[in-house]
Every structure is written in C-alpha cells, then in structure tokens.
Biopython code that builds the backbone (N, CA, C, O; Angstrom):
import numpy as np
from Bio.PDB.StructureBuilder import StructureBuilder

atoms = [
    (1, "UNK", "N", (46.211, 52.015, 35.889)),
    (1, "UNK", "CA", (45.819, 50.883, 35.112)),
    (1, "UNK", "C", (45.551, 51.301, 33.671)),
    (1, "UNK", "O", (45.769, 50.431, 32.828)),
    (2, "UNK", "N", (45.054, 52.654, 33.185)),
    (2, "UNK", "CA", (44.432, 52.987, 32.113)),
    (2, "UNK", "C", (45.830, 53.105, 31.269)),
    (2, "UNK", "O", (45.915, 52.843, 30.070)),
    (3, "UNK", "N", (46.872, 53.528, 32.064)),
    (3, "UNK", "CA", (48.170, 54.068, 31.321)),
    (3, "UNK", "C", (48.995, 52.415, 31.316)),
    (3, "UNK", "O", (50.004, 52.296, 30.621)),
    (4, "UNK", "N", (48.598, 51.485, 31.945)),
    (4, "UNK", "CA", (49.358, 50.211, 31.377)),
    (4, "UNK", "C", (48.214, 49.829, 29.901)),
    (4, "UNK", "O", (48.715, 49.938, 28.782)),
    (5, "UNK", "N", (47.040, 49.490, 29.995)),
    (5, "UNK", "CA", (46.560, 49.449, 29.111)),
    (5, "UNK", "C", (47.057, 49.905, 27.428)),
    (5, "UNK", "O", (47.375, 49.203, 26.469)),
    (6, "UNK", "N", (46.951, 51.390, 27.598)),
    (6, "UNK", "CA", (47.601, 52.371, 26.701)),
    (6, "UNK", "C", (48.881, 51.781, 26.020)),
    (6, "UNK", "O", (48.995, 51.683, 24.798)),
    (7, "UNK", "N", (49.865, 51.384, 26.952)),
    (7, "UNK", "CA", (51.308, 50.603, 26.883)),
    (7, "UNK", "C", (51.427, 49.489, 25.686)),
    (7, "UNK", "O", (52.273, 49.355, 24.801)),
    (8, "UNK", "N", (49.999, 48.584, 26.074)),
    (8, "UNK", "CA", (49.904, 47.437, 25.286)),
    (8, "UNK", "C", (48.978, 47.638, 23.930)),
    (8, "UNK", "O", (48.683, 46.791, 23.087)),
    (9, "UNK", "N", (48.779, 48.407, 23.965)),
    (9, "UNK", "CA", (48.040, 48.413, 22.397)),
    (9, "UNK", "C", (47.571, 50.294, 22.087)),
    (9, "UNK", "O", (46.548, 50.906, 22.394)),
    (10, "UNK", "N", (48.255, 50.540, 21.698)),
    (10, "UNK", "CA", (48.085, 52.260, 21.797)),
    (10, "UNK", "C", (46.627, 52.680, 21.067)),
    (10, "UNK", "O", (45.857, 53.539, 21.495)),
    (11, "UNK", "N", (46.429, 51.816, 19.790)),
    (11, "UNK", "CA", (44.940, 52.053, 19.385)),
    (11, "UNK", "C", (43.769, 52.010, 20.116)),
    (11, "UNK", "O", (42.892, 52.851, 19.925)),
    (12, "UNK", "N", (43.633, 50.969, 21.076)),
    (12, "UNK", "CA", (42.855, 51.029, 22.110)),
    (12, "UNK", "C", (42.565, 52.439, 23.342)),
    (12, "UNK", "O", (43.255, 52.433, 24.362)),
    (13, "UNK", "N", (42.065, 52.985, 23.239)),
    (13, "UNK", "CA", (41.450, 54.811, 23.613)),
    (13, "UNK", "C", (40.204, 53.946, 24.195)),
    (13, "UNK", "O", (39.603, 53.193, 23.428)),
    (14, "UNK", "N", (39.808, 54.064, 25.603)),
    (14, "UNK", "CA", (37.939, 53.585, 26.088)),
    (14, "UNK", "C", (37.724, 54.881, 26.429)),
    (14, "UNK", "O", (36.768, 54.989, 27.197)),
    (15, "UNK", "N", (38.257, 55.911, 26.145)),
    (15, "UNK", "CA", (38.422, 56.913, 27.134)),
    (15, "UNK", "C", (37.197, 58.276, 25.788)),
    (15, "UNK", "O", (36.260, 59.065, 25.908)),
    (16, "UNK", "N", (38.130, 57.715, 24.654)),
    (16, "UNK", "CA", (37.484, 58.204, 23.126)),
    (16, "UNK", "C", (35.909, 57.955, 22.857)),
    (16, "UNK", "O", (35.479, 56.805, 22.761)),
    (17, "UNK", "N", (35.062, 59.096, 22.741)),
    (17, "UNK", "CA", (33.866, 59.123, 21.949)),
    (17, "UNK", "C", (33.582, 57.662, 21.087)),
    (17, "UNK", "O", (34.522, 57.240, 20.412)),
    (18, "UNK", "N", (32.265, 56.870, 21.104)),
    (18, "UNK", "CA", (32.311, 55.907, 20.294)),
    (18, "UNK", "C", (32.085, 56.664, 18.844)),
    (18, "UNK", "O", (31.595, 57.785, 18.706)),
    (19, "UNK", "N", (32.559, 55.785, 17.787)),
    (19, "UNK", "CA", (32.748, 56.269, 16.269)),
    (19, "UNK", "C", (31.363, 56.292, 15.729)),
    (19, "UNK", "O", (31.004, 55.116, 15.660)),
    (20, "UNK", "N", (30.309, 57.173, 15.266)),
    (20, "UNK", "CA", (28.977, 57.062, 14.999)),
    (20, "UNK", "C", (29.079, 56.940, 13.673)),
    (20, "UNK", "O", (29.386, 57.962, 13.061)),
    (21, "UNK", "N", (28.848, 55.661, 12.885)),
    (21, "UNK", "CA", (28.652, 55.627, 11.448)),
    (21, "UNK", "C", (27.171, 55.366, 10.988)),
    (21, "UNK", "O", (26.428, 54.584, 11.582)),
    (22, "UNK", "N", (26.856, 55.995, 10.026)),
    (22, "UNK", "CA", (25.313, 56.125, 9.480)),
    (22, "UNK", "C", (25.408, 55.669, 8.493)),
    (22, "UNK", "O", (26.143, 56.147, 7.629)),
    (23, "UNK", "N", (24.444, 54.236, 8.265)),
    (23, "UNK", "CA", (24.404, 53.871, 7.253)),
    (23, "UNK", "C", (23.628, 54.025, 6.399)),
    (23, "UNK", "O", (22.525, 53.907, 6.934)),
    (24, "UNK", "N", (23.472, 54.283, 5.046)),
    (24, "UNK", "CA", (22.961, 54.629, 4.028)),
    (24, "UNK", "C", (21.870, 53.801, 4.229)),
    (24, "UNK", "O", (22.018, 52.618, 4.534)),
    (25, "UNK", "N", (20.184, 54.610, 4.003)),
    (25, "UNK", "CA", (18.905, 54.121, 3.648)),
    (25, "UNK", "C", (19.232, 53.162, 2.863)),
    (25, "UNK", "O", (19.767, 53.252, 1.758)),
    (26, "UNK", "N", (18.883, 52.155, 3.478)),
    (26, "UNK", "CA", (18.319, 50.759, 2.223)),
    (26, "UNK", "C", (17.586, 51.164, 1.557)),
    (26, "UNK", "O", (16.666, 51.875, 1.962)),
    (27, "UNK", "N", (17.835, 50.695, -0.243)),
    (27, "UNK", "CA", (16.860, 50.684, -0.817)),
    (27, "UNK", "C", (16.752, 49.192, -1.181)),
    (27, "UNK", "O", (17.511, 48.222, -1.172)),
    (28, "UNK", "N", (15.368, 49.461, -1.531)),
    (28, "UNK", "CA", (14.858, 48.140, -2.394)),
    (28, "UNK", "C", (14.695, 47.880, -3.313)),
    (28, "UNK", "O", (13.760, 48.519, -3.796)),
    (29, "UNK", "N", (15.297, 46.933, -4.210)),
    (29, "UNK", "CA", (14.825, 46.820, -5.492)),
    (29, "UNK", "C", (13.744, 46.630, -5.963)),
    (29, "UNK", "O", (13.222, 45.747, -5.283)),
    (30, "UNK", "N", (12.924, 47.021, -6.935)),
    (30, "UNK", "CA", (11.861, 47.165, -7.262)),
    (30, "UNK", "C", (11.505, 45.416, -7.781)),
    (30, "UNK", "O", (11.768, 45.125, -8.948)),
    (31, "UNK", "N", (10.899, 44.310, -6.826)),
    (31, "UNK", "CA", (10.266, 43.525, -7.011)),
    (31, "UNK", "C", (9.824, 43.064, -8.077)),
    (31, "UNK", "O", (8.695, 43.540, -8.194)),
    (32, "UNK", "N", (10.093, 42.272, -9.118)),
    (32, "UNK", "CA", (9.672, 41.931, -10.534)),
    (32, "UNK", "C", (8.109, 41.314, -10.096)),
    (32, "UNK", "O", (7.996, 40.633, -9.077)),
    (33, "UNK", "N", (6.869, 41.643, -11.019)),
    (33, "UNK", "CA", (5.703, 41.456, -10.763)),
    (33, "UNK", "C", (5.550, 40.286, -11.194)),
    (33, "UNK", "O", (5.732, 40.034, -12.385)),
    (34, "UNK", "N", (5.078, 39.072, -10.040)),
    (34, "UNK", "CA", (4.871, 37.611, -10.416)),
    (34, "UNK", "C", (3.081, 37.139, -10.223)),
    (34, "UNK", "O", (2.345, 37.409, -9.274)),
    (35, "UNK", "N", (2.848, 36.583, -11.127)),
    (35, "UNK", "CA", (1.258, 36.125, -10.814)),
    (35, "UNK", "C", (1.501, 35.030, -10.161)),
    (35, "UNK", "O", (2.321, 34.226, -10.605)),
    (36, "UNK", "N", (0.653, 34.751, -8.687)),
    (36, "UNK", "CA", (0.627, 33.430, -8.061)),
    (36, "UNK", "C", (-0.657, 32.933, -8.035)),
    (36, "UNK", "O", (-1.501, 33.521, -7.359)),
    (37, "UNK", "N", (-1.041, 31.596, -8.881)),
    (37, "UNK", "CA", (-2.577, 31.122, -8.889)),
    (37, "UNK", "C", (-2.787, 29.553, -8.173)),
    (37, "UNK", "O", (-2.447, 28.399, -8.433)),
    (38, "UNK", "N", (-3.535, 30.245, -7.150)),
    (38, "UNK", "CA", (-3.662, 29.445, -6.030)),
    (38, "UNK", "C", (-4.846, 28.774, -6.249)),
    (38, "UNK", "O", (-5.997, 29.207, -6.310)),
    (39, "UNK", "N", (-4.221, 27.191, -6.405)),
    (39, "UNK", "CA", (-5.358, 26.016, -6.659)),
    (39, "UNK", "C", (-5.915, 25.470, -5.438)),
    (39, "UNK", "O", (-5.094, 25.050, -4.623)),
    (40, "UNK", "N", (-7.484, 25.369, -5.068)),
    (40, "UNK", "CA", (-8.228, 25.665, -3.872)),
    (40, "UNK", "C", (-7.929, 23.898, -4.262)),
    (40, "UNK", "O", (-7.604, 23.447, -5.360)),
    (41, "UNK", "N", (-8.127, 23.247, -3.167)),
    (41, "UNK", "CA", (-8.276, 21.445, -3.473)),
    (41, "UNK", "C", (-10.221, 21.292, -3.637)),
    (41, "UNK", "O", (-10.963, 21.870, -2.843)),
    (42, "UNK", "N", (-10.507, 20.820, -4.267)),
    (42, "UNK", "CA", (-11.924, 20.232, -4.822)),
    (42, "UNK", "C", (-11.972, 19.148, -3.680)),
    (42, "UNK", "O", (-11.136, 18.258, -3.529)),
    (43, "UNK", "N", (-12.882, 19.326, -3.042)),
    (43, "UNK", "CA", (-14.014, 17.651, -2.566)),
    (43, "UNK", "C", (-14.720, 17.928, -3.314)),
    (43, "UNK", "O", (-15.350, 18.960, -3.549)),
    (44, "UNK", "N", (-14.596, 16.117, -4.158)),
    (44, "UNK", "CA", (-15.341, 15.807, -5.308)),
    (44, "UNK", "C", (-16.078, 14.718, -4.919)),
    (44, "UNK", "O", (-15.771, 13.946, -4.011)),
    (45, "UNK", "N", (-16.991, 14.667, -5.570)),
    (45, "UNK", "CA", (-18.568, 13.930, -4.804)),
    (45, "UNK", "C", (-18.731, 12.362, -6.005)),
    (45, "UNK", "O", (-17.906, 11.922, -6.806)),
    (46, "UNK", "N", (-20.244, 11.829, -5.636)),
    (46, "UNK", "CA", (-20.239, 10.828, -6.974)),
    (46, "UNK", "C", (-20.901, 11.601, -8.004)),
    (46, "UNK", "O", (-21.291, 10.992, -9.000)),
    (47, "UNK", "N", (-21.152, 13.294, -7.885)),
    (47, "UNK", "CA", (-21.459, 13.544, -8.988)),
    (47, "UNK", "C", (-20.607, 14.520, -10.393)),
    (47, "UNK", "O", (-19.549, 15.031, -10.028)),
    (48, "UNK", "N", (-20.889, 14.708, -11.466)),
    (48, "UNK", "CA", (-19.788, 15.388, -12.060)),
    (48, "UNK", "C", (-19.900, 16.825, -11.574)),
    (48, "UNK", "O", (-20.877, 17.028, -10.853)),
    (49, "UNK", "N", (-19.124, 17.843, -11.809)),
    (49, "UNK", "CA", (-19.089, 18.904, -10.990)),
    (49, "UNK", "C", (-18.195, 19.608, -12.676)),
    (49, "UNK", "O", (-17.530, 19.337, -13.675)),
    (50, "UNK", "N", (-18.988, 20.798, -11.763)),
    (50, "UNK", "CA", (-18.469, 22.272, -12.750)),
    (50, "UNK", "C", (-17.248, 22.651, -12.650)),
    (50, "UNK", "O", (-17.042, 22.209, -11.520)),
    (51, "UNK", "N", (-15.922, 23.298, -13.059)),
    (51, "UNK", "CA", (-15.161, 23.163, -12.782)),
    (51, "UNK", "C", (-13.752, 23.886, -13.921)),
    (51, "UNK", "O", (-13.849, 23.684, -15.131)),
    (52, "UNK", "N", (-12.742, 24.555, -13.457)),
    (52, "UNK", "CA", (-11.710, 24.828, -14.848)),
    (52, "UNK", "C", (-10.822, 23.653, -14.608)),
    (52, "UNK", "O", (-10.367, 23.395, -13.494)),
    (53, "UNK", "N", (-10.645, 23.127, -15.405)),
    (53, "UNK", "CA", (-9.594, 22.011, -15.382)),
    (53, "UNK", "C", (-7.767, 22.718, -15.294)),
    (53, "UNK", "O", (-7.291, 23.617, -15.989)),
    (54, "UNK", "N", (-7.226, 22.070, -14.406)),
    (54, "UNK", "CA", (-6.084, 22.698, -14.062)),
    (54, "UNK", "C", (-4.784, 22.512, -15.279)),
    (54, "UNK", "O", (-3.774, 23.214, -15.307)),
    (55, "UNK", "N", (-4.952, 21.923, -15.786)),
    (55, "UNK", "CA", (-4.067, 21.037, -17.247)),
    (55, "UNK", "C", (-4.135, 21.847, -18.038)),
    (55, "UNK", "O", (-3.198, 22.613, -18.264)),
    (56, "UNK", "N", (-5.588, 21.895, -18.839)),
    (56, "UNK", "CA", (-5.869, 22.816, -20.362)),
    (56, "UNK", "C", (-6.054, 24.135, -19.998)),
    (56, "UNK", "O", (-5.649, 24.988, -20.788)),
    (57, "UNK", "N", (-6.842, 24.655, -18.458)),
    (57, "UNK", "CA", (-7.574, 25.361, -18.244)),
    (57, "UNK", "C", (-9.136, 25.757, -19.008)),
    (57, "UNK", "O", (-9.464, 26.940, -19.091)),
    (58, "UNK", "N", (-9.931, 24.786, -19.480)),
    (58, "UNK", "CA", (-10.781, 24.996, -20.313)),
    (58, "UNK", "C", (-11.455, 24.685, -18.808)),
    (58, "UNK", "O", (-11.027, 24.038, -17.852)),
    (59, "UNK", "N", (-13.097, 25.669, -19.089)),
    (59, "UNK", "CA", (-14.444, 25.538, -18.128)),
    (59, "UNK", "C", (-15.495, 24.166, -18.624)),
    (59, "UNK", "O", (-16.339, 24.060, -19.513)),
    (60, "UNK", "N", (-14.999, 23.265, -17.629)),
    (60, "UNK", "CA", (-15.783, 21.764, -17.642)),
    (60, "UNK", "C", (-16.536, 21.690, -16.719)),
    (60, "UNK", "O", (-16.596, 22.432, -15.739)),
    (61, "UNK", "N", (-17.478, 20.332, -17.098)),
    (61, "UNK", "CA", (-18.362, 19.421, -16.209)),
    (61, "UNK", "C", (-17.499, 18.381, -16.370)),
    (61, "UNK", "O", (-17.231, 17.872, -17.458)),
    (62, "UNK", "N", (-16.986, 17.998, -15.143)),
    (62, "UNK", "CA", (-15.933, 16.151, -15.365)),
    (62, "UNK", "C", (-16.718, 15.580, -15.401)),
    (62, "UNK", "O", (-17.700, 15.780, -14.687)),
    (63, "UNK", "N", (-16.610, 14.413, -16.429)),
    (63, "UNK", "CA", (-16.929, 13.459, -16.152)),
    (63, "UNK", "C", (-15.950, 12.153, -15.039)),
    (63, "UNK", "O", (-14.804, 12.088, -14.595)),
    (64, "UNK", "N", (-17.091, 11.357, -14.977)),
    (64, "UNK", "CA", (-17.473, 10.502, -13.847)),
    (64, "UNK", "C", (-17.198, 9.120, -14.093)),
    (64, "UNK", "O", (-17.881, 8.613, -14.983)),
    (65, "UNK", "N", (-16.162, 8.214, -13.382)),
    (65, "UNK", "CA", (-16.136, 6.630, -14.011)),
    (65, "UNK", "C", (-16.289, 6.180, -12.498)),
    (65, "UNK", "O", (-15.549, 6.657, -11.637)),
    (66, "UNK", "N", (-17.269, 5.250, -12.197)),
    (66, "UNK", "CA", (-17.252, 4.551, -11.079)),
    (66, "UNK", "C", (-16.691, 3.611, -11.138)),
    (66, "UNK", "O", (-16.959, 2.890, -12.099)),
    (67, "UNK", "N", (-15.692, 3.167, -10.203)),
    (67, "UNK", "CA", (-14.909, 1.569, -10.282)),
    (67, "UNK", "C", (-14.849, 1.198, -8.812)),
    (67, "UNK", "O", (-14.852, 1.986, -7.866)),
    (68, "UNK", "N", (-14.799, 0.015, -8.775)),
    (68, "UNK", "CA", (-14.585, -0.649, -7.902)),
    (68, "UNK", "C", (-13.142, -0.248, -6.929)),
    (68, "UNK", "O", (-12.272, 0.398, -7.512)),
    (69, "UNK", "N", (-12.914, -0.618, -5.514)),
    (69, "UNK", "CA", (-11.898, -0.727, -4.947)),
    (69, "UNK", "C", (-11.610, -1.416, -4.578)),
    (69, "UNK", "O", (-12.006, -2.440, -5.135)),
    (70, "UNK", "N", (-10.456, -1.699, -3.035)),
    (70, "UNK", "CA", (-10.316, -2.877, -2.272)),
    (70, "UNK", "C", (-10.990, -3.447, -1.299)),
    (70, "UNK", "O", (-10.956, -4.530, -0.715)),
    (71, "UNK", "N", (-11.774, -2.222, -1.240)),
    (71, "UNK", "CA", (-12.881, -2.412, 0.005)),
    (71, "UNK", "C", (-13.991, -3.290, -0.208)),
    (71, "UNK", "O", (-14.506, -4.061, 0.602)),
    (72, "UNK", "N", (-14.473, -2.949, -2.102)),
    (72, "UNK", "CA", (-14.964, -3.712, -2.390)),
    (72, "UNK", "C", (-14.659, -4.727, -2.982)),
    (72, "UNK", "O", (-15.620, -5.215, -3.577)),
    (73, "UNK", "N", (-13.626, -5.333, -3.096)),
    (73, "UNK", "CA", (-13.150, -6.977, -3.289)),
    (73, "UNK", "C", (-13.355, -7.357, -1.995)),
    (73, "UNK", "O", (-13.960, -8.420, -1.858)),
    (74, "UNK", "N", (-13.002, -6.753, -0.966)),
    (74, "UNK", "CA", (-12.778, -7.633, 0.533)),
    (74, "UNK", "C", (-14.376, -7.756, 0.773)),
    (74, "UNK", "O", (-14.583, -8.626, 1.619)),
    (75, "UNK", "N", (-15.236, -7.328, 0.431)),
    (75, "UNK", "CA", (-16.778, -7.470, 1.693)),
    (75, "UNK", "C", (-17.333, -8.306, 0.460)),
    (75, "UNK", "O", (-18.456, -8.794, 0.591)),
    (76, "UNK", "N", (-16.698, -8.494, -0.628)),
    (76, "UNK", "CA", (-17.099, -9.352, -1.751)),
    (76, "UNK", "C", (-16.730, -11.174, -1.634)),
    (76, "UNK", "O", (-17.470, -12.125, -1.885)),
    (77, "UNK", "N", (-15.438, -11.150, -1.202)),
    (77, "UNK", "CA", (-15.351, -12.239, -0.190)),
    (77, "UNK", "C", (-15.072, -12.582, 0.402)),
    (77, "UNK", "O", (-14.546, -13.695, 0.413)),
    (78, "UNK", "N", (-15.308, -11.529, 1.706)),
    (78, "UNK", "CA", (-16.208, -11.824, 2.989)),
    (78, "UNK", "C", (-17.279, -12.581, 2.721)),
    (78, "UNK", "O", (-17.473, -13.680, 3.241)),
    (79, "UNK", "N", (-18.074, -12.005, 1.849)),
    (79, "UNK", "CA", (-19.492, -12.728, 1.595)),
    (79, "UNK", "C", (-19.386, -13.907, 1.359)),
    (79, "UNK", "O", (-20.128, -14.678, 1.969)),
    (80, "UNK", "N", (-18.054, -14.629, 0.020)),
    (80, "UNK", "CA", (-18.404, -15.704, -0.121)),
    (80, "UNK", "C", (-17.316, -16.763, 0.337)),
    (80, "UNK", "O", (-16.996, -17.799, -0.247)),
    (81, "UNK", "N", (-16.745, -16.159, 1.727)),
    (81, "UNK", "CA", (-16.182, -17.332, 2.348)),
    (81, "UNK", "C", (-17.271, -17.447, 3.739)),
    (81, "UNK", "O", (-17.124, -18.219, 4.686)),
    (82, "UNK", "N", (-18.329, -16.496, 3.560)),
    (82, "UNK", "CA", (-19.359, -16.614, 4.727)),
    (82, "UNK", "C", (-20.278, -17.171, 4.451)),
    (82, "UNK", "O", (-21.042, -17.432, 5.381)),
    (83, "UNK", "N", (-20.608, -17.566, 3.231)),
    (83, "UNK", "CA", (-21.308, -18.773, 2.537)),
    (83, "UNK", "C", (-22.539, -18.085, 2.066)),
    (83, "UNK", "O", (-23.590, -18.712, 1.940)),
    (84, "UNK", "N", (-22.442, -16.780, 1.796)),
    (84, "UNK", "CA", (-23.560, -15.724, 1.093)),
    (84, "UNK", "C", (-23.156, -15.667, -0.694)),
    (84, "UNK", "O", (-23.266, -14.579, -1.258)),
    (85, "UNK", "N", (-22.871, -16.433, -1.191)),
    (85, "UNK", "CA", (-22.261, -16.405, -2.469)),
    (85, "UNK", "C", (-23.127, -15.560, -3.256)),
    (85, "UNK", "O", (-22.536, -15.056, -4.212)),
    (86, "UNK", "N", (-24.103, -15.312, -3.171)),
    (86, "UNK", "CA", (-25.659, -15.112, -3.874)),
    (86, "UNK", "C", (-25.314, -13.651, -3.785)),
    (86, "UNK", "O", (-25.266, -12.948, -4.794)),
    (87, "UNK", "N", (-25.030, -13.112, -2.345)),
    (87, "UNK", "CA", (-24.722, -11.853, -2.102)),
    (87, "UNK", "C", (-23.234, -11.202, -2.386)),
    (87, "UNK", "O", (-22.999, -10.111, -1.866)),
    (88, "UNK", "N", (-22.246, -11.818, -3.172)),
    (88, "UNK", "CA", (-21.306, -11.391, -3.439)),
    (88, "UNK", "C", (-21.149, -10.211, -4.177)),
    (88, "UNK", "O", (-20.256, -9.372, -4.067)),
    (89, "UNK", "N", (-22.136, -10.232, -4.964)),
    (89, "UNK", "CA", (-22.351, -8.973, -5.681)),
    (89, "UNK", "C", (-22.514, -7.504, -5.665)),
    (89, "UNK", "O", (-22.195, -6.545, -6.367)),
    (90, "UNK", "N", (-23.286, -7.788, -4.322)),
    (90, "UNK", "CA", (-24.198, -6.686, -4.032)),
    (90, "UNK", "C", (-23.636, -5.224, -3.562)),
    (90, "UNK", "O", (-24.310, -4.202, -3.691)),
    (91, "UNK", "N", (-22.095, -5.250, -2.906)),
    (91, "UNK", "CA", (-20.923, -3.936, -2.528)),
    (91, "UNK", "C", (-20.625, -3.667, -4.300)),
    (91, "UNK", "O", (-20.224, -2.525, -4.523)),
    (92, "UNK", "N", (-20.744, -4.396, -5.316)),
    (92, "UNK", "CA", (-20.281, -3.452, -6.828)),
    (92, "UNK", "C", (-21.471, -2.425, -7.218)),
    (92, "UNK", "O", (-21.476, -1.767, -8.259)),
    (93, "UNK", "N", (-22.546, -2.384, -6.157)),
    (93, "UNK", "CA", (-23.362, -1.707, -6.901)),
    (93, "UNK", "C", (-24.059, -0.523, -5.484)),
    (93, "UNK", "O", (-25.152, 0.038, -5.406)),
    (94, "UNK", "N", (-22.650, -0.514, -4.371)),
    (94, "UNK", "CA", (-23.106, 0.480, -3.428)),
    (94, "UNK", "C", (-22.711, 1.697, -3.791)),
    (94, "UNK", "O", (-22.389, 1.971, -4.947)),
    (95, "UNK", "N", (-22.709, 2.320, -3.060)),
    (95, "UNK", "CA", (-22.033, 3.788, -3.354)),
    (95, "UNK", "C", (-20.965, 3.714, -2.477)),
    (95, "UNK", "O", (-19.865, 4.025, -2.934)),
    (96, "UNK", "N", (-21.041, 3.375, -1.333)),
    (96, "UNK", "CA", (-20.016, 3.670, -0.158)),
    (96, "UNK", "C", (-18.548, 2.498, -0.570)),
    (96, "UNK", "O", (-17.390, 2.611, -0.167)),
    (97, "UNK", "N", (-19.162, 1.361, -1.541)),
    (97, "UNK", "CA", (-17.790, 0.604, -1.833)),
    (97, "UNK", "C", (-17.446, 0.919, -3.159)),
    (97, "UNK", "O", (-16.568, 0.274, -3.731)),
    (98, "UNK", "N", (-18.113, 1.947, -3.773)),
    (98, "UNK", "CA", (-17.205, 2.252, -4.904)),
    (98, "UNK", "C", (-16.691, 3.377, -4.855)),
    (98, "UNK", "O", (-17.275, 4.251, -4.215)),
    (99, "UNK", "N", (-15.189, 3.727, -5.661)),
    (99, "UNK", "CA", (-14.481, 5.197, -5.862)),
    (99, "UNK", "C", (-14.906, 6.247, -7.347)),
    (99, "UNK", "O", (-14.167, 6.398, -8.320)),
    (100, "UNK", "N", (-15.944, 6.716, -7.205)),
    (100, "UNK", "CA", (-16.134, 7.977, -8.353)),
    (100, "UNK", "C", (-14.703, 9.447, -8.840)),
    (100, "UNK", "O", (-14.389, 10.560, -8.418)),
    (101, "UNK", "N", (-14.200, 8.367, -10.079)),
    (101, "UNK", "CA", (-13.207, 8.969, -10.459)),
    (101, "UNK", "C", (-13.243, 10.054, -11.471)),
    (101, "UNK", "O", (-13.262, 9.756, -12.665)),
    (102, "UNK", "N", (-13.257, 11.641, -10.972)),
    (102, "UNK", "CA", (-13.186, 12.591, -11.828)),
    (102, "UNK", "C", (-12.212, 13.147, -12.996)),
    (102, "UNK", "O", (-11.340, 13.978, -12.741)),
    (103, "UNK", "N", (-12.373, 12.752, -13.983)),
    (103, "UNK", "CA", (-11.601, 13.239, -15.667)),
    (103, "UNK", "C", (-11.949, 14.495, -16.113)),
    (103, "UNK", "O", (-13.073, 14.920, -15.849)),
    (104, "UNK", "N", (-11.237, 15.100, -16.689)),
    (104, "UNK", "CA", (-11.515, 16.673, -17.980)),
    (104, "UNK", "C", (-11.678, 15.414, -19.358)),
    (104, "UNK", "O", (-11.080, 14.533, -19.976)),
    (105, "UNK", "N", (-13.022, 16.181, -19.222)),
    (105, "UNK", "CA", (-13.635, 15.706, -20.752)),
    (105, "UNK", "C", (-12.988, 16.221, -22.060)),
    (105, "UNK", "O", (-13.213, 15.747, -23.174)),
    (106, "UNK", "N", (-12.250, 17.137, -21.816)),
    (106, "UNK", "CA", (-11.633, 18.079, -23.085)),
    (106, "UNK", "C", (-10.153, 17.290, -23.218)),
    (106, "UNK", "O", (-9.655, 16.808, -24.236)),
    (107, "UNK", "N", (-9.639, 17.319, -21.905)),
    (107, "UNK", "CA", (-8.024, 16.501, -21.946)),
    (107, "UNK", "C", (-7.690, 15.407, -21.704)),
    (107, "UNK", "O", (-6.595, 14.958, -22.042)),
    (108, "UNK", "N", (-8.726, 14.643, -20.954)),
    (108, "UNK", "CA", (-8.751, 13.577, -20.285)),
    (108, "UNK", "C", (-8.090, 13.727, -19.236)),
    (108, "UNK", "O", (-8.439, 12.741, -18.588)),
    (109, "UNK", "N", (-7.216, 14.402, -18.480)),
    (109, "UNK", "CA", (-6.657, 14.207, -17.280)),
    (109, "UNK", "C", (-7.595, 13.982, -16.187)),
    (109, "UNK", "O", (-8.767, 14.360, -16.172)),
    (110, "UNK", "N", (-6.825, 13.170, -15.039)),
    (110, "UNK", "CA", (-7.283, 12.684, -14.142)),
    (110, "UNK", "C", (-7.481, 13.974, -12.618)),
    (110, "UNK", "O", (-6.378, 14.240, -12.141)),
    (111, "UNK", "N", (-8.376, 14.524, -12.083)),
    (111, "UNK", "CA", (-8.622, 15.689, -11.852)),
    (111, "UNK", "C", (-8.843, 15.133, -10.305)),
    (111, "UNK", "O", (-8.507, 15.845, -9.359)),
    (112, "UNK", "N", (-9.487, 13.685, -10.079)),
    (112, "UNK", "CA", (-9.322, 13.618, -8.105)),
    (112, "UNK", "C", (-10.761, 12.728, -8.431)),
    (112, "UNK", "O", (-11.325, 12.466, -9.494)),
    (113, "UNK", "N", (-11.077, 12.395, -7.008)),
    (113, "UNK", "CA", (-11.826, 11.165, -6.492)),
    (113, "UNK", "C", (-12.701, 11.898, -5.477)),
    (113, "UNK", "O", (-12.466, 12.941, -4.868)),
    (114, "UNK", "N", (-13.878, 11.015, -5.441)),
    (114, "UNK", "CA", (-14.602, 10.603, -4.379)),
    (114, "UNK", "C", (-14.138, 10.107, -2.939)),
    (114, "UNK", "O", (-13.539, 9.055, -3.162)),
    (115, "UNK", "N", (-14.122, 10.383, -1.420)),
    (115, "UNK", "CA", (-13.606, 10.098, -0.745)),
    (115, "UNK", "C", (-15.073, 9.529, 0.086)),
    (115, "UNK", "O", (-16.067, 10.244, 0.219)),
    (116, "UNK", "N", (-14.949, 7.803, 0.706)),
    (116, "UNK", "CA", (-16.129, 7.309, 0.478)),
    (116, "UNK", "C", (-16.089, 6.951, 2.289)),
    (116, "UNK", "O", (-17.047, 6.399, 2.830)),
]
sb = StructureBuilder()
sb.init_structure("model")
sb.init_model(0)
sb.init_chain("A")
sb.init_seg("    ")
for serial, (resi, resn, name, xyz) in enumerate(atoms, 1):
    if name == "N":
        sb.init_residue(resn, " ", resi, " ")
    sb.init_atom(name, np.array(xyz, "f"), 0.0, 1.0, " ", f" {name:<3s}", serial, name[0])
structure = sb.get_structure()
C-alpha cells in the first residue's frame, strides 16, 4: 500500500522525519507611552461639592441651580385636579421633587445632577 501511495504523489514520504522549523523569538515593539485618565462618575447631592471640572480642568466648588421637574408638575396637578389648589405649590419647594443641577463656576459647563 505504502509503494501505491508513493506512485501517486512522490513528494508525499510519511515514512520521513517531520520537518522541525524554529521560529524566530518574537519581538515586541516597544509600546509608545500613552496617559489614560480615568474619570470616576460623581454622585452629586443638593449640595455644591469640591471638585476638578472635567472641561477646563480648573479645582472648583459647583455651583448649584435647583429646578423643577416632571415629577413636580404631575403631584402639582394632582393636587389641583384633587381640589387641594391651595396645596399646589407645596412639591416646588421639596427636595425630593426638585433636580439640583451641578455647573463649573469657571466654564459654566454642565457637570451632572442630583438623583432624587
């Protein structure tokens, strides 16, 4: 059988040592040195907070704009289709229905919120 084999393709030898090729040590190219600055996420509160602003990079205290949301339009009238009209007011001046929106006082950019 080995000598029909042989017949049909003479390069074919199973009989031959396998061919041991060594390949040359990888090298590595020497990595160009990159700075990576990893921005931690802020929970930001209703108060202003210390802080480098990510924009200018200048060391701030943000300031603080409280505004209203949707939460507080809706319990606003809730109230006055519940016939509390008197009390319509009273969610613009909670804490839990308003969003405390943090700014860089130096750039003005908008830096993140209160989560209520």
């Amino acid at each position: 059988m080995e000598i029909e084999m042989e017949k049909m393709d003479p390069q074919l030898n199973y009989m031959s040592a396998p061919y041991s090729y060594q390949q040359p040590p990888l090298s590595m190219p020497p990595s160009p040195h990159t700075v990576r600055t990893i921005i931690m996420p802020t929970a930001f509160s209703k108060e202003n907070q210390r802080m480098t602003c990510p924009r200018c990079n200048v060391d701030i205290n943000t300031r603080v704009e409280s505004v209203p949301n949707m939460k507080t339009h809706l319990i606003a009238f809730l109230l006055c289709v519940c016939g509390c009209c008197c009390c319509a007011p009273c969610p613009y001046f909670m804490d839990s229905c308003i969003i405390h929106k943090h700014y860089c006082p130096a750039c003005s950019s908008y830096l993140g919120e209160s989560i209520n």
